[in-house]
FIVEX-492396 format. One record per atom (N, C-alpha, C): residue number from 1; x, y, z. Coordinates in steps of 0.001 Angstrom, whole numbers, always signed. Layout:
BEGIN
PT,n,c1,c2,c3
PT,NUM,X,Y,Z
...
REM end
This chain:
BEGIN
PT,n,c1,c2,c3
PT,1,-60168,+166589,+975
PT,1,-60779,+167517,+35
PT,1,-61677,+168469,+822
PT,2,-61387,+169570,+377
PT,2,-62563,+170808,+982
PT,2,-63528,+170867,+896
PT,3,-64868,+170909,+1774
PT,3,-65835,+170791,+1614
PT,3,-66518,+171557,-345
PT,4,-66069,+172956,-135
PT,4,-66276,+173442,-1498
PT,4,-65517,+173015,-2772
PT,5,-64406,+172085,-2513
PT,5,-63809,+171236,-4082
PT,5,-64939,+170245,-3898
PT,6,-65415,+169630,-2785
PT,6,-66230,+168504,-3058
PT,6,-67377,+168724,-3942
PT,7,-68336,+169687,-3565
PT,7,-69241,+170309,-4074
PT,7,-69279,+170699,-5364
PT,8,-67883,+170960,-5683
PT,8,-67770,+171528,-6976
PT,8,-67573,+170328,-7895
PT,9,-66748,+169099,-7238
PT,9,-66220,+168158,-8340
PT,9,-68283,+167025,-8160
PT,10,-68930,+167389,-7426
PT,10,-70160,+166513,-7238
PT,10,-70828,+167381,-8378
PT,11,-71108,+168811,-8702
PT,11,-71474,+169418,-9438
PT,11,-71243,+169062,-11117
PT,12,-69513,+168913,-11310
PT,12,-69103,+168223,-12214
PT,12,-70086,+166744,-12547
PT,13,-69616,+165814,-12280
PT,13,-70227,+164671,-11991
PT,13,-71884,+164728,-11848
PT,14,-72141,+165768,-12005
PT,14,-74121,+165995,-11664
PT,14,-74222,+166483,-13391
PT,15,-73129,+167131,-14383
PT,15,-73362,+167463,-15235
PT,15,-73017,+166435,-16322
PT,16,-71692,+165880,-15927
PT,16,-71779,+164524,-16950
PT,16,-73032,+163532,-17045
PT,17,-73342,+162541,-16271
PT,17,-74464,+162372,-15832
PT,17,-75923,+162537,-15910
PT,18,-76015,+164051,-16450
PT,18,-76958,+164429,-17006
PT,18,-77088,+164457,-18433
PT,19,-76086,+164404,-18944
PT,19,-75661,+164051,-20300
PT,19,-76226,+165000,-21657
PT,20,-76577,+164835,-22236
PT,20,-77682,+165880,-23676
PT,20,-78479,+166751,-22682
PT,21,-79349,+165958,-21948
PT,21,-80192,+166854,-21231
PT,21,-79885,+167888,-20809
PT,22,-78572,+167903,-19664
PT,22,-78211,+168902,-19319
PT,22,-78935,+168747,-17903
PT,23,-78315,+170263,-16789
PT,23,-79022,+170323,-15448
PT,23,-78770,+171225,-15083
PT,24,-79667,+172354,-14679
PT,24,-79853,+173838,-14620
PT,24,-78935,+173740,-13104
PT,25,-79293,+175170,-12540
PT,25,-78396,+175521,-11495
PT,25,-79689,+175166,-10377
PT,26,-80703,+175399,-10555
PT,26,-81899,+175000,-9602
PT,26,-82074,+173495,-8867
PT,27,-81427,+172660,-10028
PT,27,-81350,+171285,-9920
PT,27,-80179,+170896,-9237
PT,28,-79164,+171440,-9612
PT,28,-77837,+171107,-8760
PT,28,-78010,+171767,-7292
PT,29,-78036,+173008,-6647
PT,29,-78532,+173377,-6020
PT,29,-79534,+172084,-4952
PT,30,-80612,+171865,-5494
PT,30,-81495,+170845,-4600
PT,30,-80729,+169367,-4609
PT,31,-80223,+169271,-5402
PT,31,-79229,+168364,-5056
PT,31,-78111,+168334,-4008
PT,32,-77402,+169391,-3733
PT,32,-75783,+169922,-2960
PT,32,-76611,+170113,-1665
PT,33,-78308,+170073,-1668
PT,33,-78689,+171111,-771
PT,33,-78010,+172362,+101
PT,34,-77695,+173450,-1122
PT,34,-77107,+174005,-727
PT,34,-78224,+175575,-1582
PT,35,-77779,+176825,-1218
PT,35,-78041,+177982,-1952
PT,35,-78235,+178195,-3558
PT,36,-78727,+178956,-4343
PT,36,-78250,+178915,-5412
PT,36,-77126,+179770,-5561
PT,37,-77104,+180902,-5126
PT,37,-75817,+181597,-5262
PT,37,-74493,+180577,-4487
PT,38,-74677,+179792,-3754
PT,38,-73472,+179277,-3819
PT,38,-73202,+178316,-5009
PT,39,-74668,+177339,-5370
PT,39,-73951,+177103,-6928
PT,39,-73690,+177389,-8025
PT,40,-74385,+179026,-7845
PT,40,-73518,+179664,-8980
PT,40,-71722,+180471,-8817
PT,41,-71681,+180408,-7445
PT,41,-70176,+180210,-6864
PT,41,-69110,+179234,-7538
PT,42,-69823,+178406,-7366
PT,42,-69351,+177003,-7311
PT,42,-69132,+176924,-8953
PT,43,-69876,+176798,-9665
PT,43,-70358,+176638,-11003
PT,43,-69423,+177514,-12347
PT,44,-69185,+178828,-11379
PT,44,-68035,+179538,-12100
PT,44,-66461,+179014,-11970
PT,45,-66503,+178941,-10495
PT,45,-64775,+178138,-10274
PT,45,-64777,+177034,-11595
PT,46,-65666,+175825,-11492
PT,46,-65893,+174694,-12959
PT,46,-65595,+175459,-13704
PT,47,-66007,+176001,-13876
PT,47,-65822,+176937,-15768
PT,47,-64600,+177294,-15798
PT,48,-64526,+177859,-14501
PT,48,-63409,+178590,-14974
PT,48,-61732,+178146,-15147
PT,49,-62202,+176465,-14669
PT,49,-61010,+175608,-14332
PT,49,-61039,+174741,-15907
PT,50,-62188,+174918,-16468
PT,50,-62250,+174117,-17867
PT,50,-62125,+174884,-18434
PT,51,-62230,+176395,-18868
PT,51,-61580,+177262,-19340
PT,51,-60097,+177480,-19658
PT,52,-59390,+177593,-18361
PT,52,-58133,+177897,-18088
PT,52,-57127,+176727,-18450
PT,53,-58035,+175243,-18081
PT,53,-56847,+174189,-18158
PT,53,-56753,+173711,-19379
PT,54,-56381,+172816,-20072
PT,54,-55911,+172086,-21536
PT,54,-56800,+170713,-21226
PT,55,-58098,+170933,-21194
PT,55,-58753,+169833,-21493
PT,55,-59438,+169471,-23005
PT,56,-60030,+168240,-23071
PT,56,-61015,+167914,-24154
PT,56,-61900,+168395,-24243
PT,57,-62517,+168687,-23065
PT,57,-63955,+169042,-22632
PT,57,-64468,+170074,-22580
PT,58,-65552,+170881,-22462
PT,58,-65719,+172441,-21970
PT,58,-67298,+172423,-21646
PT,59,-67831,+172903,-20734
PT,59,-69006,+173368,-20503
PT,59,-70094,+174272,-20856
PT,60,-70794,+174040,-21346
PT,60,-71832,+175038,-21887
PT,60,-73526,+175131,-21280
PT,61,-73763,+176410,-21879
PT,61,-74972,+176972,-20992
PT,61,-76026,+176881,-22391
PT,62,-76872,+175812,-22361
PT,62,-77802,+176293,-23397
PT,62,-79271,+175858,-22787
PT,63,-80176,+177221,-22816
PT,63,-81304,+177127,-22610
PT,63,-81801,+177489,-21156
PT,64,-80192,+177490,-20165
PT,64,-80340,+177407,-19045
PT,64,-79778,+176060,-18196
PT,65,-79558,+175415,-19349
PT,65,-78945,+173712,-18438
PT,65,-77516,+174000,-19293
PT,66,-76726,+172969,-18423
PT,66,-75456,+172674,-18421
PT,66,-75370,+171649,-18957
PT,67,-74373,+171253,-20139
PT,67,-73924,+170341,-20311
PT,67,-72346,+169879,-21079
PT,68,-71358,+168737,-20872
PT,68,-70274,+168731,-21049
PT,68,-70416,+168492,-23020
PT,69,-69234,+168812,-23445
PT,69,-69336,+168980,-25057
PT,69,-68170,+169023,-24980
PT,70,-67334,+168340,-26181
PT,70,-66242,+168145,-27015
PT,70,-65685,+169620,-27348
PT,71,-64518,+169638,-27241
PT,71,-63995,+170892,-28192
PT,71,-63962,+170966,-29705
PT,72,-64720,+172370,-30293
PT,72,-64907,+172279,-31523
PT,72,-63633,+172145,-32276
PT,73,-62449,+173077,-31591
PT,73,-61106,+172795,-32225
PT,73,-60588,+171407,-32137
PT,74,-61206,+170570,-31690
PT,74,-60674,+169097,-31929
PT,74,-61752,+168284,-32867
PT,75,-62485,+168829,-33037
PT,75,-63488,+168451,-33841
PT,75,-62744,+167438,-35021
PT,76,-61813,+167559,-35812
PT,76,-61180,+166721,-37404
PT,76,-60539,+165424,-36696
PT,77,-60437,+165230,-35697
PT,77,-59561,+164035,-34589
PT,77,-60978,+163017,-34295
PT,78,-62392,+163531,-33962
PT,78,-63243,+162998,-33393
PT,78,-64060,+162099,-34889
PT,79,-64206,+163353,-35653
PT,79,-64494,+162969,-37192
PT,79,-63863,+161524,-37457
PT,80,-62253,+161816,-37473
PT,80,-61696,+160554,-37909
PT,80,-61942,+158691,-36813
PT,81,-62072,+159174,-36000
PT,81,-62815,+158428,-35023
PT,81,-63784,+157930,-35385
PT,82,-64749,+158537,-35596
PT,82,-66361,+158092,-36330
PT,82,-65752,+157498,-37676
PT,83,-64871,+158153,-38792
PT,83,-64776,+157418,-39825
PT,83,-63794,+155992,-39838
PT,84,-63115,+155657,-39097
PT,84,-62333,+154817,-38998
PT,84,-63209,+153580,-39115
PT,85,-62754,+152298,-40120
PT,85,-63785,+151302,-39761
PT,85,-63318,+150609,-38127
PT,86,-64378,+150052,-37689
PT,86,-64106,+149137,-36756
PT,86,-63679,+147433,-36675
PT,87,-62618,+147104,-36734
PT,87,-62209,+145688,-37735
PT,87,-62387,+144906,-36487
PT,88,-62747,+144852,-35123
PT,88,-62888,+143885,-33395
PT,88,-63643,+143305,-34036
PT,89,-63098,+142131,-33457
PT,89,-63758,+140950,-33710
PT,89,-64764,+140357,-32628
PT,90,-65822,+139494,-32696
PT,90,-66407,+138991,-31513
PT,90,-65917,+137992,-31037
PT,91,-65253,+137780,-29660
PT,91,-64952,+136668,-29014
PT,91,-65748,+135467,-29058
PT,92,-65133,+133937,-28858
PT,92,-66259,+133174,-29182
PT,92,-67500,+133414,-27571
PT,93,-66942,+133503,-26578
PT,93,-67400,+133743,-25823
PT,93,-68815,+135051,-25698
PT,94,-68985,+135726,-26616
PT,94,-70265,+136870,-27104
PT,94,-70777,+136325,-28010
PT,95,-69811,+135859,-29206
PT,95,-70622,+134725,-30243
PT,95,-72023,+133823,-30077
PT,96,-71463,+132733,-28693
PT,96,-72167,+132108,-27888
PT,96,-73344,+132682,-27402
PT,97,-72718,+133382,-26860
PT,97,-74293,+134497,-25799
PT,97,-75085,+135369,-26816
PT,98,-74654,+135132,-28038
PT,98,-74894,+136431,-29143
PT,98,-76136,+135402,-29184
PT,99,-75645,+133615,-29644
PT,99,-76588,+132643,-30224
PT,99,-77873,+132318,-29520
PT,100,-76869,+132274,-28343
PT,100,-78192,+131868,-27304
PT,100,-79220,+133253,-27542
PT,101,-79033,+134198,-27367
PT,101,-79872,+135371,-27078
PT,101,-80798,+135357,-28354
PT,102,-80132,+135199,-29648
PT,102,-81251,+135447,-30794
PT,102,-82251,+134072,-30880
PT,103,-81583,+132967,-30269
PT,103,-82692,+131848,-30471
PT,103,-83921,+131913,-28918
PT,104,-83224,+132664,-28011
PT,104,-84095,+132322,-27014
PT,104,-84547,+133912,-26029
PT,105,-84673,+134804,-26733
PT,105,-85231,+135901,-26206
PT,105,-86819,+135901,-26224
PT,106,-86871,+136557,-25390
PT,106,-86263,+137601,-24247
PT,106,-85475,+136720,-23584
PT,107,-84213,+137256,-22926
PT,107,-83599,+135700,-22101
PT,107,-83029,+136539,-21072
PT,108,-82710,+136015,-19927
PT,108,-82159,+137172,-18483
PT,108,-80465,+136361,-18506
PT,109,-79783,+137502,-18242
PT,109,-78159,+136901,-17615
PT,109,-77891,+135296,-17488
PT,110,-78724,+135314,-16507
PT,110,-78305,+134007,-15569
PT,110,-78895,+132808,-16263
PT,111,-79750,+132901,-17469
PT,111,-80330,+132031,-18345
PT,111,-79572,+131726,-18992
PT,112,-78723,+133014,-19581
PT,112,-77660,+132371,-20348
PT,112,-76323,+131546,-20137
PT,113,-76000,+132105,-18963
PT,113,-75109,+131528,-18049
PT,113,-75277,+130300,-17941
PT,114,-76847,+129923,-17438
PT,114,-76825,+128281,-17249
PT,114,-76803,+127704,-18912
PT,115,-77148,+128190,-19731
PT,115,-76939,+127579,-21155
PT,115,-75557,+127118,-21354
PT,116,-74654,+128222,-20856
PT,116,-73322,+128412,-21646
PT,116,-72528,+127750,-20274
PT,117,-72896,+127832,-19347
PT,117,-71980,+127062,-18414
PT,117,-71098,+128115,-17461
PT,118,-71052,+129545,-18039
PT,118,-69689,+130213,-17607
PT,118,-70331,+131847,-17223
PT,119,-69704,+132971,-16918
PT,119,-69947,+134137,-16452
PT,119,-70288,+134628,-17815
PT,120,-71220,+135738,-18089
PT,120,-71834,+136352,-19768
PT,120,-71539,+137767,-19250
PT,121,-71081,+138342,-18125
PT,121,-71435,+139815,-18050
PT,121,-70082,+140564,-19149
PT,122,-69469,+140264,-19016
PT,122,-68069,+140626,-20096
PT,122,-69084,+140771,-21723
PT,123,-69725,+139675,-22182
PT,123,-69448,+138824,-23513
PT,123,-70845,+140166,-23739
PT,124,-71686,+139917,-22523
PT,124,-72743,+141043,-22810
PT,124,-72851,+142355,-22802
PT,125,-71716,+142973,-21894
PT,125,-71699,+144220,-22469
PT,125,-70579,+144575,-23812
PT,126,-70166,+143880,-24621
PT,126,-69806,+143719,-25328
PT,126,-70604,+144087,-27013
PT,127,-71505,+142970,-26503
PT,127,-72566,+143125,-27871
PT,127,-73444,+143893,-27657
PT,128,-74006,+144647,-26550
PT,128,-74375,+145797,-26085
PT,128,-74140,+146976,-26574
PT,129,-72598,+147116,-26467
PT,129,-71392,+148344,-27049
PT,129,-71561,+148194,-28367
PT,130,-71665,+146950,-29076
PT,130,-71695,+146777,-30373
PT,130,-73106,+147327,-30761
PT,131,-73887,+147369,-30061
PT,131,-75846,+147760,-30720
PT,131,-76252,+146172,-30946
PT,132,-75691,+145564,-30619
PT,132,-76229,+143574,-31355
PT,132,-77841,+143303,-29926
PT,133,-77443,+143821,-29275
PT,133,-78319,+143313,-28561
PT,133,-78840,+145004,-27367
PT,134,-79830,+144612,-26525
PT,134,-80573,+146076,-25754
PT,134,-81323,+145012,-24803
PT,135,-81698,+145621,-23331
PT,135,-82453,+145600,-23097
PT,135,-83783,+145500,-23038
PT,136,-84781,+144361,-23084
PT,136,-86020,+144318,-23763
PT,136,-87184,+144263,-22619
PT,137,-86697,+145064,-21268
PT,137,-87448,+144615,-20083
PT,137,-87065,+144116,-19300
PT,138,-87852,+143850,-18077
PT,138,-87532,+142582,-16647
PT,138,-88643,+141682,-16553
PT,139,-87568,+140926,-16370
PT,139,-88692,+139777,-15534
PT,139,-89456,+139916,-14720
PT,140,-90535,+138505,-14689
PT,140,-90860,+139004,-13241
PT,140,-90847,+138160,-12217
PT,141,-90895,+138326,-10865
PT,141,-90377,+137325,-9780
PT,141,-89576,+138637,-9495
PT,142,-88742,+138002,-8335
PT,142,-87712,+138351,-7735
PT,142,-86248,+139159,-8241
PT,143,-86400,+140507,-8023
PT,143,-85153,+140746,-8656
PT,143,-84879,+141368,-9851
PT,144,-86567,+140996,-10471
PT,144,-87086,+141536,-11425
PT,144,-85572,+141675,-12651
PT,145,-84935,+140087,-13466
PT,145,-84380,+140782,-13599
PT,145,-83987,+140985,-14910
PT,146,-82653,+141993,-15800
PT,146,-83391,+142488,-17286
PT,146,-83064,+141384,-18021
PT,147,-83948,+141335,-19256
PT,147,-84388,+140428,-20408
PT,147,-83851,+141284,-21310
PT,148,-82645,+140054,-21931
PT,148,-82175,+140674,-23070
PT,148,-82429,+140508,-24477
PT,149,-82367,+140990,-26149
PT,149,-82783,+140834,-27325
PT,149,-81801,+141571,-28206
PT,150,-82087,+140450,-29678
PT,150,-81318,+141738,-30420
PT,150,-82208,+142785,-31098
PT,151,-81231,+143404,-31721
PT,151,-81627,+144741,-32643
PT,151,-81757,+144622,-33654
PT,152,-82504,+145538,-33742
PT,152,-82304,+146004,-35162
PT,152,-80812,+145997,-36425
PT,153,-79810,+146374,-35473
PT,153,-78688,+146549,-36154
PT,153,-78255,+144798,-36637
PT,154,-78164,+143829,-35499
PT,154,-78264,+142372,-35317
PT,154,-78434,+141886,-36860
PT,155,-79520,+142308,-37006
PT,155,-80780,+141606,-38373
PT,155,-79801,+142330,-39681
PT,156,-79609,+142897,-39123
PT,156,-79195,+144077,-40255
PT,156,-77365,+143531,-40313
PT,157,-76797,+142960,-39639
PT,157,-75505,+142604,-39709
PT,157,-75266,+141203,-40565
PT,158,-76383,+140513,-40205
PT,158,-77116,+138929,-40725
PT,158,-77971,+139108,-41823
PT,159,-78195,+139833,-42667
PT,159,-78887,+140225,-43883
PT,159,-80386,+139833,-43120
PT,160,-81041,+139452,-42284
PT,160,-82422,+138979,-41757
PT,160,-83343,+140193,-41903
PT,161,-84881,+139895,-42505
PT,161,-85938,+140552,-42514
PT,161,-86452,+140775,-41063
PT,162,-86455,+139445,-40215
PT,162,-86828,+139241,-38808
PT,162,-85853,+138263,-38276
PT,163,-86158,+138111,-37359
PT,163,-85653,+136751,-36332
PT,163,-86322,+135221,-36753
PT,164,-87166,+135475,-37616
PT,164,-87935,+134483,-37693
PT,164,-86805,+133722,-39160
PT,165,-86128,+134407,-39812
PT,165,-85311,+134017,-40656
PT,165,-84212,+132952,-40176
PT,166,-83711,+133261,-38933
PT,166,-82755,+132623,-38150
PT,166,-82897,+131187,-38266
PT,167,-81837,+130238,-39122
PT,167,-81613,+128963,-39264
PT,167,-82387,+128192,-38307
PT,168,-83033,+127066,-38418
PT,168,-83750,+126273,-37563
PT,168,-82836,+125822,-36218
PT,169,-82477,+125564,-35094
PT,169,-82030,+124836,-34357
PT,169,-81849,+123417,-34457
PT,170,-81001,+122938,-34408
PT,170,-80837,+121199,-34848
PT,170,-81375,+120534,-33815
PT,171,-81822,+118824,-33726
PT,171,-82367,+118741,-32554
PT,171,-80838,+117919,-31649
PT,172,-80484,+117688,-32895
PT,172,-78998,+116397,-32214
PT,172,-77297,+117561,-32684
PT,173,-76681,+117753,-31282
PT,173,-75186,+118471,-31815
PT,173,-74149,+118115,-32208
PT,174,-74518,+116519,-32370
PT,174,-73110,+115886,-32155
PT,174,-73198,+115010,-33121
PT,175,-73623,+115521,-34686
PT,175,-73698,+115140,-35864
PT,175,-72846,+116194,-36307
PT,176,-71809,+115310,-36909
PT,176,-70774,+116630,-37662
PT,176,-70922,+117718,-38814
PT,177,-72342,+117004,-39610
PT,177,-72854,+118226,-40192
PT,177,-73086,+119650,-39615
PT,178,-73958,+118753,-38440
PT,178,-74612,+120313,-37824
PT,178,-73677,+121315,-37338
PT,179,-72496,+120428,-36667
PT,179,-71476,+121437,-35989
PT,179,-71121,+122237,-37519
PT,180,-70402,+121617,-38552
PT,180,-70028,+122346,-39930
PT,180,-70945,+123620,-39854
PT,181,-72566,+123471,-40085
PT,181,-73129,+123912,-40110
PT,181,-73306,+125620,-39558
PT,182,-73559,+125108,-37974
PT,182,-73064,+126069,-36727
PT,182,-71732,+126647,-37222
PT,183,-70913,+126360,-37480
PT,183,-69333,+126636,-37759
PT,183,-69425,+127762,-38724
PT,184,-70383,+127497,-40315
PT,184,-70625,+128598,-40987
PT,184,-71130,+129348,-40681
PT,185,-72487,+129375,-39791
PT,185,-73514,+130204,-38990
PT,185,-72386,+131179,-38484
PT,186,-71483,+130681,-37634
PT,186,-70719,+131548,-36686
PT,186,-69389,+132570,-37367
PT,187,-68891,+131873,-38805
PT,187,-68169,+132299,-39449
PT,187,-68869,+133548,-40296
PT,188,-70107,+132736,-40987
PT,188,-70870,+134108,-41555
PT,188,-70958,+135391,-40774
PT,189,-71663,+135269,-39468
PT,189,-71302,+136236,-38334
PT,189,-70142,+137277,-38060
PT,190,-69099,+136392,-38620
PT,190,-67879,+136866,-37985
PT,190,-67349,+138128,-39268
PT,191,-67621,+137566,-40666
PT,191,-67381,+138219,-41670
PT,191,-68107,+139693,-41683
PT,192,-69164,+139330,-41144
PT,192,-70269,+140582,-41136
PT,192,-69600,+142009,-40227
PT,193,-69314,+140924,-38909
PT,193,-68405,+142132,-38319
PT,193,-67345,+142942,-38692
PT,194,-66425,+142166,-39145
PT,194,-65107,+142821,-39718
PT,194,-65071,+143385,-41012
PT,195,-66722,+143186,-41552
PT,195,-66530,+144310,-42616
PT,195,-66730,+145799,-42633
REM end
């Protein structure tokens, strides 16, 4: 790749990235460490290649920053997207990490991991994507590392005022009530989603 496609596709990638915000030509520029007239060189070829080609995407100038935006002529395709329900289900495997997390937050990765026995990074960005759970901070020690919780949306999927609503924890698991129990807990859950 040519030094100036590089520049140009890093420019790209400096504007996704920047996302709503956006990122003026001053900023890219101190970034490329390069001229500004070369990134406004640079900055037109982009345009003018999202212009010309048959993409989704297109670039815009508002305020002075750059940022990537949907095509308005596709706009009734994106709509139906947003309106479509979402019927995914939660694996039992997020289920799990869903449980652990609302009974024992703030809780870090590897907490849950040792709960559950198995890898959570899948199950967690999962309920993440879903809004069920966010970031609530880091630890501290080593590594500092993030503490996860649910949401708002969570409470709101589970009819709950707070967390404090959340069924008691049993002290014994291997009473077949409790599993029944757990079983509805996890089924109620499940209904909530797929509606």
């Amino acid at each position: 790749m040519n030094p100036s496609a590089e520049q140009k596709a890093v420019i790209e990638g400096l504007i996704f990235v920047s996302g709503e915000e956006g990122i003026d030509k001053k900023q890219m520029a101190d970034v490329l460490q390069v001229s500004l007239t070369e990134v406004e060189a640079l900055l037109e070829e982009l345009l003018n290649d999202y212009r010309s080609g048959s993409r989704g995407m297109e670039i815009i100038e508002i305020a002075g920053s750059y940022q990537f935006v949907t095509k308005r002529e596709h706009a009734s395709y994106y709509e139906r997207l947003v309106a479509a329900p979402s019927h995914t289900s939660l694996s039992q495997a997020a289920l799990e990490s869903l449980a652990i997390i609302a009974y024992k937050q703030p809780i870090t990765r590897a907490e849950i991991e040792e709960v559950r026995g198995v890898k959570t990074e899948k199950p967690l960005q999962t309920l993440s994507s879903k809004g069920l759970i966010a970031e609530m901070g880091r630890a501290e020690g080593t590594g500092r590392a993030i503490l996860y919780g649910t949401t708002k949306s969570f409470l709101e999927h589970f009819g709950l005022k707070s967390i404090e609503e959340l069924p008691p924890l049993p002290e014994q698991v291997n009473d077949p009530s409790i599993e029944e129990e757990a079983d509805l807990f996890f089924s109620k859950f499940q209904e909530t989603m797929d509606e």
